[in-house]
N, C-alpha and C positions, 0 to 999 in steps of 0.2 A: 418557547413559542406556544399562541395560545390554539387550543382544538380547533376554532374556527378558521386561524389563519393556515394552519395545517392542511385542513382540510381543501384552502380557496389553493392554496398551490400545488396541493395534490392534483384534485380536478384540474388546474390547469396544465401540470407537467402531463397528465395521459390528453388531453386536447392536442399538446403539441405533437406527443407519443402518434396518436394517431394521424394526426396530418401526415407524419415521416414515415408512416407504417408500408406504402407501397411503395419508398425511394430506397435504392440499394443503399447497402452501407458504407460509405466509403470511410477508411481510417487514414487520415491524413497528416502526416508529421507535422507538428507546432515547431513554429520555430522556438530558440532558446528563450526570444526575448518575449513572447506569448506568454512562455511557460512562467517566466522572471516576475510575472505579473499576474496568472492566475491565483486563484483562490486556491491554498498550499492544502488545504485538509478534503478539497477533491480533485489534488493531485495524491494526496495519500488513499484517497479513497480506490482509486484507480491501481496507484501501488500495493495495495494489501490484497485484491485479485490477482495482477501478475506473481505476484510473491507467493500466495495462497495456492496456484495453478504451478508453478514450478516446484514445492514441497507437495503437492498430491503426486505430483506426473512421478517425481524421485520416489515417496515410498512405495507408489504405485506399482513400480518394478523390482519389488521384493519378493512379488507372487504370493502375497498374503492375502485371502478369502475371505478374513473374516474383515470385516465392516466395521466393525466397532474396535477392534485395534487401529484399521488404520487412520481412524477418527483423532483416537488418544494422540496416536503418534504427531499427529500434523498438526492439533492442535497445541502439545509442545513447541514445535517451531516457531507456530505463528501466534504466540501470545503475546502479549505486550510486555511483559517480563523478559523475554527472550529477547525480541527484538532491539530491547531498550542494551541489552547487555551486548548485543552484535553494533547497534551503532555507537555506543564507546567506545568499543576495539576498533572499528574502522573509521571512525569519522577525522580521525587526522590525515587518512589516504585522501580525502572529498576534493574534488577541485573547488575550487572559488565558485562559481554557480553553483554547485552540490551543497556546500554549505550554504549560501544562500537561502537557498530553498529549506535544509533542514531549519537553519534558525528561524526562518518564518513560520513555518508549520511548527515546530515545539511553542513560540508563544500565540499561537493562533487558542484562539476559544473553543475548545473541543468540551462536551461532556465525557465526564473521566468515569467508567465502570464501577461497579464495587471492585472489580474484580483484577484489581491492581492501582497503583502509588500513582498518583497526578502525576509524578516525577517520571514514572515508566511509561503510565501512556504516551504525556509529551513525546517522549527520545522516539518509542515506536511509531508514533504519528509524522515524527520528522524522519525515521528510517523509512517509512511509507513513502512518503512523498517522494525524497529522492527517486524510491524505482518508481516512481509513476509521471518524473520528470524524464528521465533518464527511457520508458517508454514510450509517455509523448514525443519527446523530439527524435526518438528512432537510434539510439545512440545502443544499438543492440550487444553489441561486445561489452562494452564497459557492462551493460545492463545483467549480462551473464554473468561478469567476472564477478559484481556485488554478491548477486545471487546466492553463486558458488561459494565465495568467505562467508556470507552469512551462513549459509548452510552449516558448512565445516563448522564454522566457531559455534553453532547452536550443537551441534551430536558431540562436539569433544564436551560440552558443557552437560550433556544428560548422564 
């Protein structure tokens, strides 16, 4: 994307930003078939916050002070390394919409980091998504239970 055009839809996303800025927020469950059709890499986007806030809240409650441990720690979790290794082990559990959505979002056009294999971003950007589907449509237990095996299968892995 070129800076100009960058730019023209920056200014306009805080144009919008601001029109919304004195209407409350309301979060409103998508249906499946919304989700079946949105744009899968900010249904990941969404999922790497949930995911990000469920690994803080957990080492959170270690009662460790120092900042810069609990940094390292969560950024272990939520690397793209990690995640790509959590949705291998689970993604045979996926329902038919869960995969769905991963197989889109893995061949979706993402900019891949230095800082891991096109191969791991992809799986992490499809493990994103799922919880960020599985958020949208409110589907809150399944959305724990992922959570929860990713977790697990990321600390037996360090």
């Amino acid at each position: 994307m070129k800076f100009k055009q960058f730019q023209f839809l920056k200014n306009e996303a805080i144009k919008k930003l601001t029109a919304l800025e004195q209407e409350p927020l309301r979060l409103r469950k998508r249906t499946i078939e919304e989700c079946l059709s949105a744009d899968a890499v900010m249904l990941a986007y969404i999922g790497d916050a949930v995911y990000s806030m469920y690994v803080r809240e957990r080492v959170v409650q270690m009662n460790i002070s120092k900042v810069q441990v609990l940094h390292t720690i969560v950024t272990e979790f939520i690397c793209a390394k990690s995640q790509a290794k959590v949705l291998l082990e689970i993604e045979d559990a996926f329902t038919e919409q869960e995969q769905a959505i991963a197989r889109r979002a893995r061949n979706s056009n993402v900019n891949v980091p230095k800082s891991s294999s096109v191969q791991e971003y992809r799986s992490s950007t499809a493990f994103e998504a799922v919880l960020g589907f599985l958020y949208e449509t409110r589907q809150d237990e399944r959305l724990q239970d992922v959570m929860k095996q990713a977790f697990s299968i990321t600390l037996r892995g360090m």
